[in-house]
C-alpha positions, 0 to 999 in steps of 0.5 A: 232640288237635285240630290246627290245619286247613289247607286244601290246594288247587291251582288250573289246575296244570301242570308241567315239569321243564324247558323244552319237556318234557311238562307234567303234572297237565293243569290239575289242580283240587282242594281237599283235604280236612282231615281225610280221608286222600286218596290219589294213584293212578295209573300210574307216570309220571303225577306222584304223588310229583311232585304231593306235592314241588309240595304240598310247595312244594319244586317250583314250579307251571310254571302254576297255584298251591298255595293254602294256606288263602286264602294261594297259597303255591306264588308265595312267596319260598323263605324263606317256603315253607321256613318253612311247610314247617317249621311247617305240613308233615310230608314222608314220603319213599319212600327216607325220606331219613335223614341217615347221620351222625344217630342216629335220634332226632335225625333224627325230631326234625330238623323241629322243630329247625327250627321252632324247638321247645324240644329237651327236649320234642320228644325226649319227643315223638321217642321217643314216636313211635318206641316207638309203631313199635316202634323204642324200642329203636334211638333211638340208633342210625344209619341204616346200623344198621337195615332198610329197613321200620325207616327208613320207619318213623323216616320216619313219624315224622320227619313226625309230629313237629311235628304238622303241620296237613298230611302228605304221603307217598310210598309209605309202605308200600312198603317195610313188612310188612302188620303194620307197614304197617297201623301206619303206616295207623293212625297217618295216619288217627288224623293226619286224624280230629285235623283234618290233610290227609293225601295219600299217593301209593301203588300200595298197594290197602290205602292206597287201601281205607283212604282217604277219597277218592281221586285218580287222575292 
């Protein structure tokens, strides 16, 4: 299957969390590559996991801009940003983030609710995904019913749902197995060879053997 491309990159960023705090990223500058898995390295502390929220445009450069394509998206109106985070977006949180009162199902398949996806195929597509991490069998469960390598992967998942042209995750692997996490690595390295931009903030050295390019903040 090929997937729609979009080129991600950022331009002078810096950031903040609040006024007269230490900015980070020190004018950061790069163009990531569609269809390569790049992963974010680093000392903890330094912004990985902040640099996916500011690619994810749900934090706002404090200078500097997140271009998607030709189009700087990091300066759009939150509707706008919120729609491209439906459509153009997979986000792989490091707590994986699953609605307690959702079965797991309806939490794989909760970003193409919101892009708007007609439901009966986008649960094929959601129990698809989840036989393909072995969690057939706990589609109908609830969060607070399965483990924490379990969630992760319902995590993976929910990104890969609406496949989108970019993935971000945030420690992936932290929480897997080697057998489990070298699933998930597979699965993100089959989203690029499709043409996505994949970028992955680990402390894993085997995500960052696996990786196509790596940054190291």
């Amino acid at each position: 299957m090929s997937a729609p491309s979009a080129g991600v990159s950022v331009e002078d960023l810096r950031f903040a969390y609040r006024r007269g705090a230490e900015e980070i990223f020190d004018g950061l500058t790069y163009s990531f590559t569609p269809g390569a898995v790049t992963a974010l390295t680093g000392p903890s502390g330094r912004g990985k996991s902040t640099l996916l929220y500011v690619l994810a445009l749900m934090l706002t450069p404090t200078t500097g801009r997140v271009r998607l394509g030709e189009t700087d998206a990091s300066s759009l109106p939150d509707r706008d940003r919120s729609g491209i985070r439906a459509g153009t977006i997979g986000f792989v949180f490091q707590d994986s983030e699953l609605d307690p009162s959702r079965s797991i199902v309806d939490s794989v398949m909760e970003p193409g609710v919101y892009a708007g996806l007609e439901k009966g195929a986008l649960e094929d597509r959601a129990r698809s995904l989840l036989a393909r991490f072995g969690l057939e069998h706990r589609a109908d469960h609830r969060p607070g019913e399965i483990s924490g390598g379990q969630a992760q992967r319902v995590a993976v998942c929910r990104a890969l749902v609406n496949e989108p042209a970019v993935i971000l995750a945030d420690e992936p692997t932290g929480n897997l197995d080697p057998d489990n996490a070298a699933l998930v690595l597979d699965a993100l390295a089959e989203a690029a060879a499709e043409g996505r931009t994949v970028i992955v903030a680990t402390h894993d050295p085997q995500v960052v053997s696996r990786a196509d390019e790596v940054v190291r903040l």
